[in-house]
C-alpha positions in Angstrom: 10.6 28.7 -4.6 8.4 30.0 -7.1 5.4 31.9 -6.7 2.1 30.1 -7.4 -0.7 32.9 -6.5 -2.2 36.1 -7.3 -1.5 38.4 -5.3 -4.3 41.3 -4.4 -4.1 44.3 -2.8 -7.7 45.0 -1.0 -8.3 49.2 0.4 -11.2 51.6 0.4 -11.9 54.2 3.0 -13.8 54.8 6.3 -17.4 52.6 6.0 -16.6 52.1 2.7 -17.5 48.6 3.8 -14.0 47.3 2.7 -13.7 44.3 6.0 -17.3 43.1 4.0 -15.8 42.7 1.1 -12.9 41.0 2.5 -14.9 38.3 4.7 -16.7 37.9 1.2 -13.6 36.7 -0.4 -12.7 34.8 2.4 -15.7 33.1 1.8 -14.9 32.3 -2.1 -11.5 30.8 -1.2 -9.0 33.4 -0.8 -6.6 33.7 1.5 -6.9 37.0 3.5 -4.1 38.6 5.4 -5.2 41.5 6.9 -3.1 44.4 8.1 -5.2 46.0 10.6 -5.1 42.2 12.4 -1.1 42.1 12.0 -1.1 45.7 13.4 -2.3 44.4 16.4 -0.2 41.5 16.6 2.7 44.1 16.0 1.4 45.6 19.6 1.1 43.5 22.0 2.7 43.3 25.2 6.4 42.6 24.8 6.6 43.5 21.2 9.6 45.8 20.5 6.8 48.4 18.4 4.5 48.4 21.6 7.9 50.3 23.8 8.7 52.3 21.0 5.0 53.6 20.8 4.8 54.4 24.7 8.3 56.4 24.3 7.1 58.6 21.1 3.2 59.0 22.2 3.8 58.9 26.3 2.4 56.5 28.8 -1.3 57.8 28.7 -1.9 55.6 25.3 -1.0 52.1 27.7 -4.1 51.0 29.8 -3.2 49.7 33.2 -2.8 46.4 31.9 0.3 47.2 29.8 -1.6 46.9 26.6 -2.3 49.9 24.1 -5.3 52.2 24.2 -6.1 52.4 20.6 -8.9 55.0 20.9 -6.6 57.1 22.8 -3.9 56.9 20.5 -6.0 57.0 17.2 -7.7 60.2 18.6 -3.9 62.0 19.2 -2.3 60.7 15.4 -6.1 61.3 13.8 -5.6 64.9 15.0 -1.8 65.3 13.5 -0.8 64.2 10.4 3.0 64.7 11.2 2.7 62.3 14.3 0.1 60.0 12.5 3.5 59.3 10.3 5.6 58.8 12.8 3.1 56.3 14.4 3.3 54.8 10.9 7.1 54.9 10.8 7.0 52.5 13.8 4.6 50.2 13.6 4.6 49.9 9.3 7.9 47.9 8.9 6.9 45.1 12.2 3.5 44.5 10.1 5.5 44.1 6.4 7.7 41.6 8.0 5.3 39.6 9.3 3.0 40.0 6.0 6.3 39.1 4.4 6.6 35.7 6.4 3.1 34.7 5.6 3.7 35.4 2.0 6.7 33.1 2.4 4.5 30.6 4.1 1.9 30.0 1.2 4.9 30.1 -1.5 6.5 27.0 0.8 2.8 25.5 0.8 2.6 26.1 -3.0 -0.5 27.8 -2.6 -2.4 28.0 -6.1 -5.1 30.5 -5.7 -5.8 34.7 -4.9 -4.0 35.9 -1.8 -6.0 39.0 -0.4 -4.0 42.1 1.2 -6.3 44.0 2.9 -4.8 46.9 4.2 -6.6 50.2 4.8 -3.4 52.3 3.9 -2.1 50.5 0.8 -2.1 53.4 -1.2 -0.6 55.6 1.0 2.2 53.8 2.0 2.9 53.2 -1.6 2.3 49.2 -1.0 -0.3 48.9 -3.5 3.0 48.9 -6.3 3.8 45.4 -4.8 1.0 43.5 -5.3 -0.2 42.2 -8.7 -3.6 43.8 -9.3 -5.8 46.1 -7.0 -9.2 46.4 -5.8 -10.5 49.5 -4.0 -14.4 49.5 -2.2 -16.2 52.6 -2.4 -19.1 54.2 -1.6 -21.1 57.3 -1.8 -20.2 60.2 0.2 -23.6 60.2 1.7 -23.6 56.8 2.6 -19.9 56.9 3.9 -20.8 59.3 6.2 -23.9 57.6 7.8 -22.4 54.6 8.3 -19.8 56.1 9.9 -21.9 57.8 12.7 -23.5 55.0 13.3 -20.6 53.2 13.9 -18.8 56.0 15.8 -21.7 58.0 17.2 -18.8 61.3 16.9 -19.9 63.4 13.9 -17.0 65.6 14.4 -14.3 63.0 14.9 -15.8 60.8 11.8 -14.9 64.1 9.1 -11.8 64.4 10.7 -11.2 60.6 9.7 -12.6 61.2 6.1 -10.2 65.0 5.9 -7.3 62.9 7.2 -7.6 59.9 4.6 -6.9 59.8 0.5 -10.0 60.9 -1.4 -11.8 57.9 -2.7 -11.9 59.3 -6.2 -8.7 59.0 -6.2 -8.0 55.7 -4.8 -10.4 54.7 -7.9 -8.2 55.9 -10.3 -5.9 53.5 -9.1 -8.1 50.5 -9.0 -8.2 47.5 -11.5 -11.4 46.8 -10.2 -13.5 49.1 -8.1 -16.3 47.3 -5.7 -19.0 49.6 -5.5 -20.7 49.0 -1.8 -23.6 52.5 -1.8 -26.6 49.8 -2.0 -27.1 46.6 -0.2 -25.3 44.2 0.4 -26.4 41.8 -2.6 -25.2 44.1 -4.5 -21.7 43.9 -3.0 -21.4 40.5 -3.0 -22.7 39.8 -7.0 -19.7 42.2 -7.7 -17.6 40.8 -5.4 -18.2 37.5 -7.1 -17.4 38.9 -10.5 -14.4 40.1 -9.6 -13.4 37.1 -7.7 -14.2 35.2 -10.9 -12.3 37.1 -13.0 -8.9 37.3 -10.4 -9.0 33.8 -10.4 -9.2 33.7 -14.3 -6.0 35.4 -14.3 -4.0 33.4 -12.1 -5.2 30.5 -13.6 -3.7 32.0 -17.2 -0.6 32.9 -15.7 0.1 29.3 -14.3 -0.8 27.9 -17.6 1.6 30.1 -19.6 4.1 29.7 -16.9 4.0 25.8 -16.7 7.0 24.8 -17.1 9.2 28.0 -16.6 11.8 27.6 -14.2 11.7 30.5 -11.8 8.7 32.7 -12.9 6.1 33.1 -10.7 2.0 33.4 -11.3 2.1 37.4 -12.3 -0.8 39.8 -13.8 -1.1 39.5 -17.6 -2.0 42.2 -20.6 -2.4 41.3 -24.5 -0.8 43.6 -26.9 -3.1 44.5 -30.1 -1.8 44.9 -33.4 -3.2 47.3 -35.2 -4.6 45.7 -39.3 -2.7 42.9 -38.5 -4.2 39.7 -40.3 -7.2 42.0 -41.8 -8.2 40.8 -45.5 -5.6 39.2 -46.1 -3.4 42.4 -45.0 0.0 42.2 -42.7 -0.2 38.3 -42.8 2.2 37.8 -39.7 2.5 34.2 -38.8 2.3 34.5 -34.7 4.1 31.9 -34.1 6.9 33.3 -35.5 6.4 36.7 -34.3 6.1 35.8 -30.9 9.4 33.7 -31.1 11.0 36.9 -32.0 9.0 38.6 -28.8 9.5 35.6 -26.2 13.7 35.3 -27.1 14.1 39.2 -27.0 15.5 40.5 -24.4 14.9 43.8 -22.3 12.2 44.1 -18.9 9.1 43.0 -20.7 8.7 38.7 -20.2 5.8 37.7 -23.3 4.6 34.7 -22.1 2.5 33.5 -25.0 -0.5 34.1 -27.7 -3.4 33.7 -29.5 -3.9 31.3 -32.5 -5.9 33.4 -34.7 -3.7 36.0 -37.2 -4.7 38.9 -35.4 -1.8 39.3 -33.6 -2.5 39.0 -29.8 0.3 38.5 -27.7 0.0 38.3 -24.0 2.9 39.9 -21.3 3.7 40.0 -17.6 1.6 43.7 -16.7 3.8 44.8 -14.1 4.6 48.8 -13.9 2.5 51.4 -14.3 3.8 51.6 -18.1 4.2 48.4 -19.2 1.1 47.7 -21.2 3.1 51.1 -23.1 6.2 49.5 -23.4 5.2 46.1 -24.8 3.3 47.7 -27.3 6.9 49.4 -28.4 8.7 45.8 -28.0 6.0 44.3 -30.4 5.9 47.0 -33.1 9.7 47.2 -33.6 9.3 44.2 -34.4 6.0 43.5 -36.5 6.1 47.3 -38.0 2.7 47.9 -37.0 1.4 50.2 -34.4 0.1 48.2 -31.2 -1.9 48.8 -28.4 -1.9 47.2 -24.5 -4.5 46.4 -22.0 -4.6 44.2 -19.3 -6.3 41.8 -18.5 -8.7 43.8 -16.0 -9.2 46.3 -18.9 -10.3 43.2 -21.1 -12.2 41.8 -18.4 -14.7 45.1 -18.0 -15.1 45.3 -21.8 -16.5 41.2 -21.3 -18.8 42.5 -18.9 -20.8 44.7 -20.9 -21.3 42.4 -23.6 -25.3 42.3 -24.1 -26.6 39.0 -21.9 -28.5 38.1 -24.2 -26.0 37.3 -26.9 -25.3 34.2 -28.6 -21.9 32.1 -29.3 -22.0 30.4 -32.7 -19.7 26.8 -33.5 -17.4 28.9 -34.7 -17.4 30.9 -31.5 -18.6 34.3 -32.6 -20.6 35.8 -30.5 -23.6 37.2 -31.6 -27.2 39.3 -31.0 -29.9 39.0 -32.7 -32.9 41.1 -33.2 -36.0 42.2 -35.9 -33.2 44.0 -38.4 -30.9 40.9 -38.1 -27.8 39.4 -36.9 -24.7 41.2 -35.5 -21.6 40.7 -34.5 -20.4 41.9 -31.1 -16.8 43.6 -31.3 -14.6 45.6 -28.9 -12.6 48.5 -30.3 -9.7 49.5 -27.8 -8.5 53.0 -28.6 -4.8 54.1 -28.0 -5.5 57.1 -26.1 -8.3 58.2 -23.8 -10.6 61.2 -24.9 -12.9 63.4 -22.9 -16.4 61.9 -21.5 -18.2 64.3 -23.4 -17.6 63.0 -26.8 -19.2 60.0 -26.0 -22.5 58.6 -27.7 -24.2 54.9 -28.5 -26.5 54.5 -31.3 -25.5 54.1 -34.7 -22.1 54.6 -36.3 -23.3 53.7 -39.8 -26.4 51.9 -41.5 -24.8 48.4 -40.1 -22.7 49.8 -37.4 -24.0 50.0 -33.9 -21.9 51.1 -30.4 -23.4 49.2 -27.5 -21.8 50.9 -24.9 -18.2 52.5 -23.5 -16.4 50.6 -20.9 -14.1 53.1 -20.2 -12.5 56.1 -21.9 -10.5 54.4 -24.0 -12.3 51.5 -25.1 -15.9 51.1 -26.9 -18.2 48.0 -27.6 -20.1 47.7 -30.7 -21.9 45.7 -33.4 -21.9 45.3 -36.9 -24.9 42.9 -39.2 -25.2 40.4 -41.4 -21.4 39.0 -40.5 -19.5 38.6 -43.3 -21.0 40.6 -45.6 -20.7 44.2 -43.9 -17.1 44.3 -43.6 -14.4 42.9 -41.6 -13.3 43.8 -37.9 -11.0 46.3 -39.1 -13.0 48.2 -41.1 -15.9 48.2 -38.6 -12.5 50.0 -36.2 -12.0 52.6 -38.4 -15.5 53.6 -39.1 -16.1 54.1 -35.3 -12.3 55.9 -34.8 -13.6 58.1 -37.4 -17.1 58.9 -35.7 -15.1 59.5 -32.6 -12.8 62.1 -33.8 -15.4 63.4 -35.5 -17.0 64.1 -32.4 -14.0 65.9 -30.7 -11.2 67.2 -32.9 -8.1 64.8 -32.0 -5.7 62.4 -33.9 -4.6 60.3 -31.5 -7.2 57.9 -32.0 -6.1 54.6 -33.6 -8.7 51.4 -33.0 -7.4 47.8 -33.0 -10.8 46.0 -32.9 -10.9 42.4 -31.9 -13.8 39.5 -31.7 -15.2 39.5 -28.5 -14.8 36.0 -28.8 -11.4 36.1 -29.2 -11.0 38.4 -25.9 -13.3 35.7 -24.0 -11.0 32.8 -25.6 -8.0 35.0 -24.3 -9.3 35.6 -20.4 -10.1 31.8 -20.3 -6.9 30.4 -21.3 -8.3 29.2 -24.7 -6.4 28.9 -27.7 -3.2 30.2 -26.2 -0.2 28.9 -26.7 3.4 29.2 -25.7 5.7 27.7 -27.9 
């Protein structure tokens, strides 16, 4: 059996509104399994865990009934981090067995879709390196905490909860997306559609790279980025032939296939913290270029910011237009990040404009009169330069692409695998 789903780890914290989220997904089509429903499964009456509970914790957390006093035993492990483990230490491996049998279940039903895990402790337990991409809810401090004394009424035991769990700042960090739930609850569920969109995207990729493949499952994807390849005319690399080279090599990184167009964009299974790193290596052994990696969720945030208002020509450029003339919108990823601070938007040159920064290592930008005011490469190297101009570093090296070509890329267009 092979795989045919995405598979999505779901966290946050306390009130971070993460079971919203979750019955928002459900709602789009996903399949949910959620842990803090097979943690009670795990529990009940008879169940091996349930004994083994009652011996480590004593037989004040059982009501009369035989079944287990949650509060009670929430309030003990809350209060102890050492015994909060050991709790965990039982009841963790019951609830991954029967997550694993579900998982087993869908992959016998052939499921084709996003499979939601939406467990509270994810990163924690380490879990979140299992699944294929990762979405954490969060909310403002302020907001946490009110909607956690309203809930709980216990001021005291609700910043005990927060002190006992993982900073959400750094859960974040983590995160391919982040669902922002401080306002209402519009709000969470417009993002929650966008990210929903954009999962589904992805799987639907990875099953259309992967037809065919005997014995690869649907997996997260990232694109590797030559650097000048295919600019004016310069490092002319056929990618057919370069990703025959990439697809029959062998070694941990699976390329599955690539774009038509000549600058050089190659897409890879994204599994491991490094591998966006490591295909970028496998590529530019081979091509003599240096490369750069994103994955698809990094791709996916730069589409988001494009301006709403722009337009896609027949030839699939996407463009703005306003009183000094046409632009062309571009992305310029950046092979290491560099400080906040040193970010601006305005103009890079008379006919270079940034439109915004995505993230820390990757900008947005626009050049006029396309065609005329230099190719996408130059365009990269002008804003690099800008960059470093602004805080003293050389480890900035741009590979800018179309945006069209990124949106052809995220929705399966003009990829090939053969």
């Amino acid at each position: 059996m092979t795989r045919r789903f995405l598979l999505v780890g779901l966290t946050g914290g306390l009130a971070t509104g993460k079971s919203t989220v979750s019955d928002m997904l459900r709602g789009l089509g996903c399949v949910v399994l959620d842990a803090d429903v097979l943690a009670r499964e795990v529990v009940e009456p008879g169940q091996p865990a349930l004994a083994t509970i009652a011996q480590e914790f004593g037989p004040e957390v059982l009501r009369p009934d035989g079944t287990l006093d949650r509060k009670r035993l929430g309030a003990i492990v809350f209060a102890d981090p050492e015994r909060r483990r050991r709790l965990e230490a039982i009841t963790h491996p019951a609830i991954r067995d029967r997550y694993l049998a579900r998982l087993a279940e869908l992959e016998a039903q052939g499921f084709e879709g996003v499979v939601v895990w939406d467990a509270p402790v994810m990163i924690e337990s380490g879990g979140y390196k299992s699944v294929d991409r990762l979405v954490v809810v969060i909310t403002d401090a302020a907001t946490q905490r009110e909607r956690a004394l309203a809930r709980d009424g216990d001021r005291a035991d609700v910043e005990r909860k927060i002190a006992s769990q993982m900073p959400l700042a750094d859960k974040a960090a983590l995160a391919d997306y982040v669902i922002d739930n401080s306002g209402d609850r519009a709000a969470a569920a417009a993002r929650t559609r966008e990210v929903h969109s954009a999962l589904g995207a992805e799987g639907d990729v990875s099953r259309q790279l992967l037809r065919g493949a005997a014995g690869r499952r649907v997996a997260p994807l990232g694109v590797t980025l030559p650097v000048n390849m295919g600019n004016r005319g310069r490092n002319e690399l056929p990618p057919r032939s370069v990703f025959a080279r990439l697809h029959g090599r062998p070694g941990d990184i699976a390329f599955l296939g690539y774009h038509w167009r000549r600058s050089g964009n190659f897409v890879f299974v994204d599994e491991g913290s490094d591998a966006a790193a490591r295909a970028g290596e496998a590529l530019a052994r081979i091509i003599g270029l240096r490369c750069i990696g994103r994955g698809f969720p990094a791709l996916t945030r730069v589409d988001w910011r494009v301006p709403s208002d722009v337009a896609t020509t027949k030839g699939g450029s996407v463009v703005m237009t306003d009183p000094s003339g046409v632009w062309r919108v571009i992305a310029v990823f950046l092979s290491a990040a560099i400080p906040p601070s040193a970010q601006f938007t305005g103009m890079v040159t008379g006919r270079i404009r940034l439109l915004c920064w995505p993230s820390e290592r990757d900008v947005l930008c626009a050049y006029d009169r396309p065609g005329e005011a230099g190719d996408v490469g130059q365009v990269t190297r002008a804003v690099v330069a800008r960059l470093a101009s602004t805080h003293a570093t050389q480890l900035l090296v741009g590979s800018g692409r179309a945006v069209g070509v990124i949106r052809d890329i995220l929705r399966g267009r003009g990829l090939r695998s053969t």
